[in-house]
N, C-alpha and C positions, 0 to 999 in steps of 0.2 A: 547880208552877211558881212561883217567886218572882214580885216584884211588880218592874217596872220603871218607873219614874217618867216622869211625860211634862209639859211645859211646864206652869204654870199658867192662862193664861190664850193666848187666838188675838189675836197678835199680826198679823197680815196680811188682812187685807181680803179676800184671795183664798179663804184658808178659812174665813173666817167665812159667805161668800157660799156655798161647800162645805157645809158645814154647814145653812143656811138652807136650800138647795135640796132635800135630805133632807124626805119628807113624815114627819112627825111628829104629822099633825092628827089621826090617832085615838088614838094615843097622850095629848095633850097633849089631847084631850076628855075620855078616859077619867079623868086624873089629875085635873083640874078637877069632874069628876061626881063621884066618890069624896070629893073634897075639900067640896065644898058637902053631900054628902047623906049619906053614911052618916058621915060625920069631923065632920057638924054643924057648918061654917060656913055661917052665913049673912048675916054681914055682921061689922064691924069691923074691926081694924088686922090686914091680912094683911103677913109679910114674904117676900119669894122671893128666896132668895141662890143666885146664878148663874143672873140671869135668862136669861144669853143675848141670842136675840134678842126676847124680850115677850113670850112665847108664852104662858104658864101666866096670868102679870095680865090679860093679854087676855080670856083662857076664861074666865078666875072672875068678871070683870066683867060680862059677859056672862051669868051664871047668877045673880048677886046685883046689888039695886039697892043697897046702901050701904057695900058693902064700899072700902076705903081703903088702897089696897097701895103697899108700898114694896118697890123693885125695885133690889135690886143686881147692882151687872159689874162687874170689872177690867179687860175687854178693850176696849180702844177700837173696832173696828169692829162687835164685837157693842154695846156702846152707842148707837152711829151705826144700827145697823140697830134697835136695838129705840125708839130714839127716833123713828122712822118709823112703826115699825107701831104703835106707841100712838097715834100724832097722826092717822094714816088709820082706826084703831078709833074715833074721839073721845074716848079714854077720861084723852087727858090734865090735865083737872081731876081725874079718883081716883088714878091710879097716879105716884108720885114716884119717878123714875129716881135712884137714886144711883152714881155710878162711884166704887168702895172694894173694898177687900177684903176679903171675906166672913169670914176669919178674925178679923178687927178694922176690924169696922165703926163702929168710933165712936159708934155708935148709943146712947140711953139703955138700960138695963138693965130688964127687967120690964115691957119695953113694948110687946108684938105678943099678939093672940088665938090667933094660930094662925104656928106657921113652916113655910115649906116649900122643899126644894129636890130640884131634878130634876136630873141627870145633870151633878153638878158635882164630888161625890166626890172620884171618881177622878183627879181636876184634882188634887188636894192632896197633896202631898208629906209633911206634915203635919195628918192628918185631926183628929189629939187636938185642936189648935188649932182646927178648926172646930167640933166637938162641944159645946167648953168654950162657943163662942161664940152657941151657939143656944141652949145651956141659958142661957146669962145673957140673953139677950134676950127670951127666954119669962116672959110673964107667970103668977101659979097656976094652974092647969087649963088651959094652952092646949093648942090643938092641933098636930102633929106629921104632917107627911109627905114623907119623906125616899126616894128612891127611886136608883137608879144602878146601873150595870153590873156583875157577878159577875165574877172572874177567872176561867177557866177552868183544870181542873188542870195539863193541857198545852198543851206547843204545838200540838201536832197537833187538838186541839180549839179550839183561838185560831184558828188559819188555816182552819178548814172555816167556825166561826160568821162570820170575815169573808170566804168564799168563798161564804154562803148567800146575802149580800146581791147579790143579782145583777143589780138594777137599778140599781146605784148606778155611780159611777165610780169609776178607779183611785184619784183620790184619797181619794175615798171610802170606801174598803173600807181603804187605807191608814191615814188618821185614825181608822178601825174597831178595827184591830189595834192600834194604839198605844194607845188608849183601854182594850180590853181587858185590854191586859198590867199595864197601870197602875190596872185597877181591883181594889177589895177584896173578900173572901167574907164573906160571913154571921156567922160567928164572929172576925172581926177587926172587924168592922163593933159588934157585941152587946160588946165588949169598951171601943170607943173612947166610946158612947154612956153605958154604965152609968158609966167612969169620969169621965166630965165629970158627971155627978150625974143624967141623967135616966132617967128610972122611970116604970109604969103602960105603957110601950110594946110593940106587936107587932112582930117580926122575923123576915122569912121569904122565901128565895126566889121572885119573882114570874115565869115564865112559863121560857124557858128558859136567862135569858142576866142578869136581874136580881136585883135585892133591893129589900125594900120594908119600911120603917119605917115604924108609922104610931100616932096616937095619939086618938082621939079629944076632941072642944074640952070641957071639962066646962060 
């Protein structure tokens, strides 16, 4: 099944709130736990490109006392929403919200311990552009972890993974399947990362429906 493109960024308040509603807390534990302990962060300049709504800076703040995260969004009301739950976390003296595009973030070059981003991928029309943009942001040894949705070979397997989700709503399973079709496999994913320059990385299907990059912080 080919890959079909889907918006970059949630434009509408209504599904950002769709989205937000989605429990995602043991996932967005799990990836925070991974991160601080076996991926060896335990403090310095984290960055999280497509934060979303704050989810990931939240959790690692919470597992480390000095870590310093920079947090980017494109979308305006996932900004709006993560600009809340930082402020109700207290965690807004560490975490710097920027609203930029994760492809070209303006950011200096060779300036983060660790990069990481969750389920932002498949947002990109142009993944090479983001690839290029975390290798340049990474400082020597930093750490890496990069995780997001699997495409699936067919359709008929695209509409059962968003017919599994059965607590969700229609719009929900709909933003499902879009997200699904538009995301990358494993070996498009190993292809976009080695050609931006970075190296030392694991790449591997994580569970039934993802992919999971990861690097350890040297």
């Amino acid at each position: 099944m080919n890959r079909t493109t889907e918006p970059e960024t949630i434009s509408a308040r209504g599904d950002a709130l769709e989205y937000e509603a989605i429990d995602h807390a043991e996932a967005n534990a799990a990836f925070a736990a991974l991160l601080t302990g076996e991926l060896g962060f335990r403090g310095g300049k984290l960055l999280d490109l497509g934060t979303g709504p704050g989810d990931i800076p939240v959790a690692v703040c919470r597992l480390t006392e000095d870590a310093k995260v920079t947090a980017v969004e494109m979308s305006a009301p996932m900004t709006e929403l993560a600009t809340e739950k930082i402020a109700r976390a207290g965690f807004a003296g560490r975490i710097v919200l920027l609203r930029a595009d994760a492809k070209d973030t303006k950011l200096p070059g060779n300036s983060f311990d660790f990069v990481v981003c969750n389920n932002l991928v498949h947002h990109i029309a142009e993944p090479e552009l983001l690839f290029r943009e975390i290798a340049r942001l990474c400082r020597p040894g930093a750490g890496l972890l990069l995780k997001d949705l699997r495409r699936p070979d067919t359709l008929d397997e695209l509409n059962a993974q968003a017919a599994h989700c059965a607590a969700s709503t229609p719009r929900q399973r709909e933003l499902l399947r879009s997200s699904l079709h538009a995301a990358l496999r494993v070996e498009e994913i190993e292809v976009y990362a080695r050609e931006a320059g970075l190296t030392d990385f694991t790449l591997a299907a994580a569970g039934p429906r993802h992919w999971e990059l990861r690097r350890r912080q040297a």
